[in-house]
SEMI-404379 format. One line per 5 residues: their letters; for each residue x, y, z of C-alpha. Coordinates in nm, 4 decimals. Example, Ala and Ser with C-alpha at 12.3 -4.5 7.8 and 13.67 -1.06 7.14 Angstrom:
2
AS = 1.2300:-0.4500:0.7800 | 1.3670:-0.1060:0.7140
***
This chain:
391
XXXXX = 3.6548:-0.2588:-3.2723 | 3.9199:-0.3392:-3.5163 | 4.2068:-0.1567:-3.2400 | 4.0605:-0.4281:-2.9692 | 4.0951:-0.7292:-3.1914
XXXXX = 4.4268:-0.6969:-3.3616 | 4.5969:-0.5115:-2.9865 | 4.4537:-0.8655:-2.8500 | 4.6125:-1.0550:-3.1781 | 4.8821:-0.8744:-3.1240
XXXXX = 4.9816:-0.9445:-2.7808 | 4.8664:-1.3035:-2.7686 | 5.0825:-1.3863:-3.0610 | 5.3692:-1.2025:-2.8469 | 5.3057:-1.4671:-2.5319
XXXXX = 5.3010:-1.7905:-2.7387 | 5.6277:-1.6891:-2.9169 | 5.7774:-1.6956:-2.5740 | 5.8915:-2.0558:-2.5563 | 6.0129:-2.0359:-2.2282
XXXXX = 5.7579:-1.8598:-2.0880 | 5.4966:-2.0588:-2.2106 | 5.7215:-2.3938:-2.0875 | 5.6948:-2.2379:-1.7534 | 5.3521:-2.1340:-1.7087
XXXXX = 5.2143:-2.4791:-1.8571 | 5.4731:-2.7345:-1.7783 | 5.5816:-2.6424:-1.4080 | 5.2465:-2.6212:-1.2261 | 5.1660:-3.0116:-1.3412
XXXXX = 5.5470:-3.0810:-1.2385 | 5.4607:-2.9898:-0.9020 | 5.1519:-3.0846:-0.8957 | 5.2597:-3.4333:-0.9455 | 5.5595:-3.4615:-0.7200
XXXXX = 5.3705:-3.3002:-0.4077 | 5.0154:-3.4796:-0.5239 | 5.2604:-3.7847:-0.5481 | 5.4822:-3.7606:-0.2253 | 5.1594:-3.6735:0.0260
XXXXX = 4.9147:-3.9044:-0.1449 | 4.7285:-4.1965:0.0132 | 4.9264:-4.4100:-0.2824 | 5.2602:-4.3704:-0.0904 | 5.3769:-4.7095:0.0149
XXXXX = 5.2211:-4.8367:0.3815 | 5.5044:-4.7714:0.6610 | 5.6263:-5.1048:0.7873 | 5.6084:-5.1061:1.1465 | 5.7590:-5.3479:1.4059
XXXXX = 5.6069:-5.3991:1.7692 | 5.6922:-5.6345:2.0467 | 5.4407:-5.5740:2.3014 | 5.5851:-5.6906:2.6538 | 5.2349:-5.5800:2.8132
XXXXX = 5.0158:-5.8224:2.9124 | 4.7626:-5.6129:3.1047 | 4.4460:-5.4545:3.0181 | 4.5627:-5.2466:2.7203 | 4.6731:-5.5262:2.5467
XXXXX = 4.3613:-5.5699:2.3599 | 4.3078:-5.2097:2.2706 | 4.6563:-5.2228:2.1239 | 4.6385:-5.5301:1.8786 | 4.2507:-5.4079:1.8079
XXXXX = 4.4246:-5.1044:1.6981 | 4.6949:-5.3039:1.4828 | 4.4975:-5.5112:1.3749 | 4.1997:-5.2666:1.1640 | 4.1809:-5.2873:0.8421
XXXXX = 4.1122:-4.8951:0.7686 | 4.5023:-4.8517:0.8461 | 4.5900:-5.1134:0.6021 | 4.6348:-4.8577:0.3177 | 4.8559:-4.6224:0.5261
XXXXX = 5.0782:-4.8679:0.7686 | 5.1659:-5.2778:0.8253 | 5.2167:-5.3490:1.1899 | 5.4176:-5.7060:1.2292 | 5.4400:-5.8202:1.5789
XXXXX = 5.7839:-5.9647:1.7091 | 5.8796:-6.1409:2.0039 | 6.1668:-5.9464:2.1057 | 6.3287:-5.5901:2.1248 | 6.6114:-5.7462:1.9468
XXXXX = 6.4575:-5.8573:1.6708 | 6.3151:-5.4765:1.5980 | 6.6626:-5.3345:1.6334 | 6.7643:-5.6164:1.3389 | 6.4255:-5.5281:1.1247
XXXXX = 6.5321:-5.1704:1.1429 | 6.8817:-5.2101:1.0542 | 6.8294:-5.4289:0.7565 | 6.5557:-5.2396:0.6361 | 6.2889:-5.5568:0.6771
XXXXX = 6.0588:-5.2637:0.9407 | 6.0992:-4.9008:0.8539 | 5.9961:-4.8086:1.2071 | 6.0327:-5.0046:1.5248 | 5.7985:-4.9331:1.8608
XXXXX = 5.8276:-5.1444:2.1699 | 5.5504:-5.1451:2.4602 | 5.6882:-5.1870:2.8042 | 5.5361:-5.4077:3.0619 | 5.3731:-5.1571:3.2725
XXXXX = 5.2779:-4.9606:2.9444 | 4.8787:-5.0738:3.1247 | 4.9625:-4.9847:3.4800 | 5.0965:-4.6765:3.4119 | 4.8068:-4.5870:3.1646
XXXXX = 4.5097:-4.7011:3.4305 | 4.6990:-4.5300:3.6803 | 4.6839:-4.1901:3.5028 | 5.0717:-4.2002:3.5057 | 5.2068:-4.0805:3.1378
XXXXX = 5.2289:-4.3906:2.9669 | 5.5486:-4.4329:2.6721 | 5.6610:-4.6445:2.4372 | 6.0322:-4.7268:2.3211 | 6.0599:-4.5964:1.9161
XXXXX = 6.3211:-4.7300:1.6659 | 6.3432:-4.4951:1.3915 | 6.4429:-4.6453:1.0688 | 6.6190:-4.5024:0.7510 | 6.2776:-4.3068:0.5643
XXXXX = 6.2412:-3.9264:0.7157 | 5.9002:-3.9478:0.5698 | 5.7991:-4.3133:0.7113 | 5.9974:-4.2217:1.0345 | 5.7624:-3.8969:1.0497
XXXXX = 5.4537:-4.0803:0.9627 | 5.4997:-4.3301:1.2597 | 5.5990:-4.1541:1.5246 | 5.2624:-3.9201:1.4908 | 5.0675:-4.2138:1.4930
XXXXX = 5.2353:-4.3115:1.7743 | 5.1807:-3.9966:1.9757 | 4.8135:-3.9883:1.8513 | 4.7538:-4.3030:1.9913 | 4.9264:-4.2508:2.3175
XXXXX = 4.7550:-3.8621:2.3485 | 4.3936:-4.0872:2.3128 | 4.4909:-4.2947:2.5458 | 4.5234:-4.0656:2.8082 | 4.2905:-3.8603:2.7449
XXXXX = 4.0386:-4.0985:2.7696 | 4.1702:-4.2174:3.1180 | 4.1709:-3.8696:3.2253 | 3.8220:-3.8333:3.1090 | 3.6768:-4.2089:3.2994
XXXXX = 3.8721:-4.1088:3.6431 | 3.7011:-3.7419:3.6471 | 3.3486:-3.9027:3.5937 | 3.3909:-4.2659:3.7488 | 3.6236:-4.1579:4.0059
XXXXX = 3.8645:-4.3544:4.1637 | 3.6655:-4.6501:4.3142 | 3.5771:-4.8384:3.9461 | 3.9355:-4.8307:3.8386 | 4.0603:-5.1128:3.9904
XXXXX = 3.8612:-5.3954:3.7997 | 4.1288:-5.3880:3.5109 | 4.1701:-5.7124:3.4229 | 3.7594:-5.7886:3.3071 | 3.4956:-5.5230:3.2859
XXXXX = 3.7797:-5.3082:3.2071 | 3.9166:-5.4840:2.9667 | 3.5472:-5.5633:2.7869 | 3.4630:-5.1975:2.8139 | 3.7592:-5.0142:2.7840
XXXXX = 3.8752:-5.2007:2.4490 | 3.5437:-5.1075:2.2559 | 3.5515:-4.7549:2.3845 | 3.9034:-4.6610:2.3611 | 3.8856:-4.8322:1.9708
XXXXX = 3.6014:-4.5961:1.8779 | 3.8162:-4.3439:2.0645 | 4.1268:-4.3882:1.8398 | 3.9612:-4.4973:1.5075 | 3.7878:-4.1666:1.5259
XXXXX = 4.0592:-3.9483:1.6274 | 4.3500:-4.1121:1.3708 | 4.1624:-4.2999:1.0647 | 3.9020:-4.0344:1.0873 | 4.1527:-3.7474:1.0814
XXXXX = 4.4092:-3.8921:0.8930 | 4.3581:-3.6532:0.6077 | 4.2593:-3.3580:0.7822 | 4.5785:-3.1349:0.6908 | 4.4084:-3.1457:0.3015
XXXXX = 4.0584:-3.1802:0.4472 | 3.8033:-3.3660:0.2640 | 3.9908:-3.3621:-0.0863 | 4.3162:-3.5690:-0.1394 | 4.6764:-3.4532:-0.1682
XXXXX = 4.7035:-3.4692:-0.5280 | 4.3694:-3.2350:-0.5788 | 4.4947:-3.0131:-0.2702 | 4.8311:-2.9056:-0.4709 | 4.6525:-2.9352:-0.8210
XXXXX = 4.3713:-2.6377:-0.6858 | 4.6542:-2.4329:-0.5320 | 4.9129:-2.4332:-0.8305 | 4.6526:-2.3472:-1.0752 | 4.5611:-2.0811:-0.9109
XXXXX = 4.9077:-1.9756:-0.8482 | 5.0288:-1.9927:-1.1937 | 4.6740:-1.8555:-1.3193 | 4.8044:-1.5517:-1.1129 | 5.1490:-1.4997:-1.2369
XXXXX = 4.9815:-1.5060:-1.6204 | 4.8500:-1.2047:-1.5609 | 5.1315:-0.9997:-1.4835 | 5.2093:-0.9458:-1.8971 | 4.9521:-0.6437:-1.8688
XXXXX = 5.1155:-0.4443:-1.6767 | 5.4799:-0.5292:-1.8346 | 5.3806:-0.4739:-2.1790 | 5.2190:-0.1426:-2.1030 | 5.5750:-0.0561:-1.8678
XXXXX = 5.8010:-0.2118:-2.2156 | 5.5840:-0.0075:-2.4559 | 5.6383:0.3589:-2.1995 | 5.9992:0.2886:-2.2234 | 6.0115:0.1993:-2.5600
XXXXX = 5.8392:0.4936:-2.6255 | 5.5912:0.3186:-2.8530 | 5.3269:0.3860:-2.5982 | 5.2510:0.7503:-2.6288 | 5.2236:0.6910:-3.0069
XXXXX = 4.9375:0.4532:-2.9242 | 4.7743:0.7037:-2.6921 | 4.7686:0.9761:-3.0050 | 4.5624:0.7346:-3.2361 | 4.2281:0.8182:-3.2612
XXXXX = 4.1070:0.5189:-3.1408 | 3.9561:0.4835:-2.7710 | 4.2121:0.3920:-2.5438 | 3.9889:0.1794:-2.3471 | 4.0083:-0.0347:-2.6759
XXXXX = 4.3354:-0.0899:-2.6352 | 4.3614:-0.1905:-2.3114 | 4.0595:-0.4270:-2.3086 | 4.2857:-0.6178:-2.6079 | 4.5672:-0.6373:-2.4137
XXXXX = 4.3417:-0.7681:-2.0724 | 4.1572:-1.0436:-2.3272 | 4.4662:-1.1402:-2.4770 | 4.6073:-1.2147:-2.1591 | 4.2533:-1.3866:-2.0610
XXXXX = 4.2556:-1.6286:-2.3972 | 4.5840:-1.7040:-2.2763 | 4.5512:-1.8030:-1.9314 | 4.2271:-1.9794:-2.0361 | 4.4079:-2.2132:-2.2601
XXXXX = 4.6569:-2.2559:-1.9715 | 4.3774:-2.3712:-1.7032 | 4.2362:-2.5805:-1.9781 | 4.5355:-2.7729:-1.9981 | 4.6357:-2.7836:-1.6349
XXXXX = 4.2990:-2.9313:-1.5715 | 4.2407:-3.1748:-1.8810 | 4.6239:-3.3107:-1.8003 | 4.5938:-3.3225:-1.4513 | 4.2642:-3.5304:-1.5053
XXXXX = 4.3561:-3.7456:-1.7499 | 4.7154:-3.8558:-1.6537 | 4.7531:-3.7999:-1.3038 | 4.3529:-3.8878:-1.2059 | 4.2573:-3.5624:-1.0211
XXXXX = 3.9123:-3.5495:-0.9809 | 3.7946:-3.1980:-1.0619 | 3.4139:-3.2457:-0.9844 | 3.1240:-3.1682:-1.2323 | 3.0888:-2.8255:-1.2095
XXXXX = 3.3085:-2.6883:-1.5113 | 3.1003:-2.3844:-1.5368 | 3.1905:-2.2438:-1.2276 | 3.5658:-2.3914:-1.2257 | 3.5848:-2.1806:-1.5694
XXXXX = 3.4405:-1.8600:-1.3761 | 3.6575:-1.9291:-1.0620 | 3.9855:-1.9522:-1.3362 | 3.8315:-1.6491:-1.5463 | 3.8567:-1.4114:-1.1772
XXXXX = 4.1264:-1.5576:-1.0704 | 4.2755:-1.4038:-1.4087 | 4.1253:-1.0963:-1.4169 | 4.2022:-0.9937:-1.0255 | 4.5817:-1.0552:-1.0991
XXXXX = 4.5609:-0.8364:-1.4194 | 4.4038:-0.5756:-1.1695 | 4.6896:-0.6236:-0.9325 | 4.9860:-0.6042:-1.1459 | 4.8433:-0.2597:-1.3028
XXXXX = 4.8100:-0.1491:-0.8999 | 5.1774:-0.2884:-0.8484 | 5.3118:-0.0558:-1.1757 | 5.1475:0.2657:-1.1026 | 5.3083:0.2472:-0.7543
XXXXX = 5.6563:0.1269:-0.8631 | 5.6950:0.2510:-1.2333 | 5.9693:0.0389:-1.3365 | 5.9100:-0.3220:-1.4948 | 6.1805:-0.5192:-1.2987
XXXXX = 6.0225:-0.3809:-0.9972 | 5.6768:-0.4832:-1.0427 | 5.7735:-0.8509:-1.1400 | 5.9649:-0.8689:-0.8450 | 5.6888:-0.7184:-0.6541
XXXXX = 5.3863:-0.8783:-0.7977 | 5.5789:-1.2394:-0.7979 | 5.6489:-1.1670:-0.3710 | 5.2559:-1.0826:-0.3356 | 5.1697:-1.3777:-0.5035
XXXXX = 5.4284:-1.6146:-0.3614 | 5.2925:-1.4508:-0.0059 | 4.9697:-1.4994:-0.0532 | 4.9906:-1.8882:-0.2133 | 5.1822:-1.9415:0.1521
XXXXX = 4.9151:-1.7457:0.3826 | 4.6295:-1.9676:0.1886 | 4.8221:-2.2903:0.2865 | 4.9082:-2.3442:-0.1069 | 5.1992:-2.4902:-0.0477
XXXXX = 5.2410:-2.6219:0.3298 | 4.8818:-2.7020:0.4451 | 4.7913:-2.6901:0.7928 | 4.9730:-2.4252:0.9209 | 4.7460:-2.3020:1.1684
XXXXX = 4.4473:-2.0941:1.2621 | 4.6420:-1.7616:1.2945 | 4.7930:-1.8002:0.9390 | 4.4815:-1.9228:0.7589 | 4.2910:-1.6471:0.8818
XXXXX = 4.5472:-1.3777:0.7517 | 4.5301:-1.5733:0.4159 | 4.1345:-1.5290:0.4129 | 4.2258:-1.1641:0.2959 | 4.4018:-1.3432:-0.0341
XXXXX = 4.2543:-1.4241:-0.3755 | 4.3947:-1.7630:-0.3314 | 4.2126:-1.8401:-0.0373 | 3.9144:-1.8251:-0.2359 | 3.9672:-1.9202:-0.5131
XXXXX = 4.1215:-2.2582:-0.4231 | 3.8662:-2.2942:-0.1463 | 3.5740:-2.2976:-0.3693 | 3.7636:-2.5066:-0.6298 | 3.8089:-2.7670:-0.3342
XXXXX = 3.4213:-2.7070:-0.2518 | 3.3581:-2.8237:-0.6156 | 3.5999:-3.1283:-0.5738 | 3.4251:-3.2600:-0.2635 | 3.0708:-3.1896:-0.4075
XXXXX = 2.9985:-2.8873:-0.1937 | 2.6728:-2.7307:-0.1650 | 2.5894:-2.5065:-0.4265 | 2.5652:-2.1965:-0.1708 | 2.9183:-2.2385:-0.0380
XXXXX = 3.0432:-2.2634:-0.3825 | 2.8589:-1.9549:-0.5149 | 2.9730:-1.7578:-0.1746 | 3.2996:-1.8275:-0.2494 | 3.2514:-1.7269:-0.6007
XXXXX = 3.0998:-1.3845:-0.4927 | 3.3584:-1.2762:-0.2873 | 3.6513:-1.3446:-0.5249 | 3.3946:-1.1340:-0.7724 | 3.4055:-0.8367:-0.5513
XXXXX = 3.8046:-0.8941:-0.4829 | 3.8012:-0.8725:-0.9004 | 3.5889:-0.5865:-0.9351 | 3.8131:-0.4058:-0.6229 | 4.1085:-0.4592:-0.7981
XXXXX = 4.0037:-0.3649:-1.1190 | 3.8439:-0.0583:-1.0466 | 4.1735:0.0589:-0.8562 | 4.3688:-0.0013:-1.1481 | 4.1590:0.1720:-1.4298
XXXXX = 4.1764:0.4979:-1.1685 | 4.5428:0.4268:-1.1826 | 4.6036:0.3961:-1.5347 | 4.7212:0.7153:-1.6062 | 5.0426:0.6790:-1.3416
XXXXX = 5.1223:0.3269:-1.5319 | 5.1119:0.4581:-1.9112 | 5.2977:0.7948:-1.7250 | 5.0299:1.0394:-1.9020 | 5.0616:1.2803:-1.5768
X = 5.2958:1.1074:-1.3550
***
């Protein structure tokens, strides 16, 4: 037992000493985490958003109803004008980051089952400018979508009262309509957790990853070195040695999630939920699977620079395919990145966030278990071709 405490010693000693390293792997993921958590949050400033609405028809009232509720308060200001002129000065002057103008036919054209449009002034913020013209085009897709729906099951014949019952009817169902489908949905591309906790799952998984790709370098350094072979003639167990290296790499990526979560939590607010034992177990497989795959990547590719370039691809890949850094990206990608560690590992971290139930959480857990126990079994048949005993 003595080879398997001072080999972990050893080597964890070895990481710390690595200012740089340890910089990177502790001081980058909360770097991002903060400036994405920070630039997609619900904290950003609302969007300032001018509208002079030249319709006076049945629509009207669905419009201010709409600009006027307070759940979009935290997210956008509407301020009426009373001219198209005095948007185009807002915008310039930087008084309205966005400008939108409603024609006069903007109800006839939408009770008509015409397309329905509105005029947009974009103002100087890519992000605000972004922001306002999708909650423009939400609003307008609602709209007629729900006119679609009311001429296919009223028909034609109840459409023409829209000054009154329309008006009464139309308002509260249409505002149901569009609170539902935009303050309902407004988070949807980070699902039920917030930006900030979306980026802080996905990075500490990410980075959790790349701190286990020291077990198969040190083994690749030491068979170059030469010092290797040496080590397989003591009479010690060589499964001693390599359990050393594997929990000194584990101490150290434990004291790495530790921080990125304590920090996170403490300074930046992210809410990690109260399930610590299983966050610990979901960090703890998350550590061991990428010591399994970087021993994989070096007893295909032999060389050290090649298996950190390698390993850092697979795990840049698969952060992407999980939606670890761009969320939303579609069904077709997501799915492909349900064959990743990251997938579940961050999903069941999320599941924890959100207060999950406990059977989602522990499914999640099981699979990245067997995705663990996969990769670590492939790599312990494989040892021989890293340490190059019969390659």
């Amino acid at each position: 037992m003595k080879i398997w405490y001072f080999t972990a010693y050893y080597d964890f000693v070895q990481y710390i000493r690595m200012k740089v390293v340890v910089i990177i792997m502790f001081g980058l993921p909360l770097l991002l985490i903060f400036l994405l958590g920070s630039a997609f949050s619900g904290g950003m400033k609302p969007v300032k958003i001018a509208v002079y609405n030249a319709d006076k028809g049945a629509m009207q009232s669905s419009v201010q109803a709409f600009m006027n509720d307070p759940a979009l308060t935290a997210t956008a200001v509407f301020k009426s004008t009373h001219s198209e002129t005095e948007i185009l000065n807002g915008v310039k002057n930087g008084s309205a980051d966005y400008g939108i103008v409603i024609p006069a036919d903007f109800s006839e054209q939408a009770l008509a089952g015409r397309d329905a449009y509105m005029n947009s002034y974009p103002g100087r913020g890519d992000m605000e400018n972004r922001f306002a013209e999708a909650l423009m085009n939400r609003f307008l897709s609602v709209i007629q979508t729900k006119q679609t729906i009311e001429a296919v099951m009223g028909g034609s014949g109840g459409t023409t009262t829209s000054t009154s019952q329309s008006e009464a009817s139309s308002s509260r169902v249409e505002e149901a309509i569009v609170l539902a489908e935009l303050v309902g949905g407004s988070s949807s591309a980070f699902g039920e957790v917030s930006a900030i906790q979306y980026y802080a799952g996905s990075y500490l998984i990410m980075f959790l990853l790349y701190s286990g790709m020291p077990a198969a370098l040190s083994l690749l350094d030491e068979k170059r070195r030469g010092t290797l072979g040496r080590l397989y003639s003591l009479p010690q167990r060589w499964s001693l040695i390599i359990a050393g290296r594997i929990t000194s790499i584990t101490i150290f990526a434990a004291i790495q999630s530790l921080t990125i979560i304590v920090f996170s939590w403490l300074v930046f607010g992210v809410e990690w939920g109260n399930r610590l034992g299983q966050l610990a177990l979901v960090c703890l497989l998350a550590s061991l699977s990428a010591v399994g795959l970087s021993l994989v990547i070096a007893s295909i590719v032999k060389t050290e620079k090649a298996t950190q370039s390698v390993f850092s691809i697979i795990v840049l890949l698969m952060t992407f395919l999980s939606g670890g850094m761009v969320p939303d990206l579609g069904d077709t990608v997501l799915n492909v990145g349900k064959f990743t560690v990251n997938h579940w590992a961050v999903t069941t971290i999320r599941q924890m966030m959100d207060g999950g139930a406990d059977i989602l959480v522990w499914k999640g857990i099981g699979i990245l278990a067997g995705i663990t126990v996969l990769l670590l079994t492939i790599a312990l048949l494989r040892m021989k071709k890293v340490v190059g005993m019969d390659a």
